[in-house]
C-alpha positions as CSV (number, residue, x, y, z in Angstrom):
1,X,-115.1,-28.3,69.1
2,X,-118.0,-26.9,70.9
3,X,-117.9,-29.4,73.6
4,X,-114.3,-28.6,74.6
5,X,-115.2,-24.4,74.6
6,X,-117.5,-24.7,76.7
7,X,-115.0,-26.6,79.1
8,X,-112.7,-23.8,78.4
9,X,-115.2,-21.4,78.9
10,X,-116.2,-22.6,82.1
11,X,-112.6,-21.7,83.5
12,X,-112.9,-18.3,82.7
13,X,-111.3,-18.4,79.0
14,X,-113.6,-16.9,76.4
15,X,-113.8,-18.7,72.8
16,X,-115.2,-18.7,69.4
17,X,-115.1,-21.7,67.0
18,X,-115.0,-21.3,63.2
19,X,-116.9,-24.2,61.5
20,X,-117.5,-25.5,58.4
21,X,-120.8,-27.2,59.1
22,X,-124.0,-25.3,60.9
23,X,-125.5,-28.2,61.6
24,X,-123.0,-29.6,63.9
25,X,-122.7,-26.2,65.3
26,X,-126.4,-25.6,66.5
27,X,-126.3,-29.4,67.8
28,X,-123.4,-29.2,69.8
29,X,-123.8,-25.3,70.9
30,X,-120.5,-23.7,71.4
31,X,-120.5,-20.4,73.3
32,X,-119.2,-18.2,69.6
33,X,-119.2,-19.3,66.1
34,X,-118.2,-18.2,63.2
35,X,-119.5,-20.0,60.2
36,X,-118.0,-20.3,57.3
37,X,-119.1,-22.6,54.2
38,X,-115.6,-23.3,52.7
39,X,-113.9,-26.7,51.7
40,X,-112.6,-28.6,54.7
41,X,-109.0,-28.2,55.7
42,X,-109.5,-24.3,54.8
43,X,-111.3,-23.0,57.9
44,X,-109.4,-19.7,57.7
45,X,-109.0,-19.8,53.8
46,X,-107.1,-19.7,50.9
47,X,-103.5,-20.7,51.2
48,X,-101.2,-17.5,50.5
49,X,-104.8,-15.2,50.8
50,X,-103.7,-13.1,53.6
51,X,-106.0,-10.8,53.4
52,X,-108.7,-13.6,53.3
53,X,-107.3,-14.7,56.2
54,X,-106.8,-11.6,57.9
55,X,-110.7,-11.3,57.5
56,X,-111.6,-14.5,59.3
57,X,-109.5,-14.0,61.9
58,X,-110.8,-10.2,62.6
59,X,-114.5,-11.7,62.6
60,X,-113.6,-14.2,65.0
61,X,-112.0,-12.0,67.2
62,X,-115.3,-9.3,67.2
63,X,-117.2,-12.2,68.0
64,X,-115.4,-12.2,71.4
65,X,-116.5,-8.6,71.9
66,X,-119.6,-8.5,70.2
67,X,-121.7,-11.9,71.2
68,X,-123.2,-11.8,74.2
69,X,-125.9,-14.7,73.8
70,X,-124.6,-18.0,74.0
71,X,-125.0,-20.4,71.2
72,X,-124.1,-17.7,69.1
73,X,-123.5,-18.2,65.2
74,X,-122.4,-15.7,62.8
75,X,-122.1,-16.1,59.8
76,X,-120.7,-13.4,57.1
77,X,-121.6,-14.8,53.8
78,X,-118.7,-15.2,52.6
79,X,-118.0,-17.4,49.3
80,X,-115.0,-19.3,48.3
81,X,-113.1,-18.2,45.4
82,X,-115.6,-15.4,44.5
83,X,-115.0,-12.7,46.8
84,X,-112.6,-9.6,46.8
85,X,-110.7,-9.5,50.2
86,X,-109.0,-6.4,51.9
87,X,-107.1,-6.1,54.9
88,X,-108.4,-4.9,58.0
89,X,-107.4,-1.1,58.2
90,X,-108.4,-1.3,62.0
91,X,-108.3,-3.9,64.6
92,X,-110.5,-1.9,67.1
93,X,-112.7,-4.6,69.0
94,X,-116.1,-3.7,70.8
């Protein structure tokens, strides 16, 4: 994963990976992150959760607006099954 963003990011093509362990995040370094402790096979969440989903999605977008230093991890907190999701009410980035 971070291997092939950097490639990508090299051409000119920003990225941000969201990953389910940190510790193959810091090793391999990719350029944005977006950390998320959930099962694996759920890196965006719930199935059916839009709003969940709609979440992860606007926090990985910010990232590629926000994250200027490479290496880069966020990571919101969230936890699965125990948190109350809403819906972006704006998609304004930077």
């Amino acid at each position: 994963m971070g291997l092939i963003a950097r490639v990508i990011e090299a051409a000119g093509i920003p990225t941000v990976c969201v990953i389910g362990l940190r510790e193959i995040a810091e090793r391999v370094r990719p350029p944005r992150a977006v950390h998320l402790k959930w099962p694996f096979g759920h890196p965006l969440g719930e199935p059916g959760n839009r709003a969940q989903q709609l979440c992860v999605l606007y926090i990985a977008l910010q990232a590629l607006y926000t994250v200027q230093e490479s290496g880069t991890i966020l990571d919101p907190g969230w936890r699965w099954r125990r948190e109350e999701y809403e819906e972006p009410d704006t998609w304004v980035m930077g």
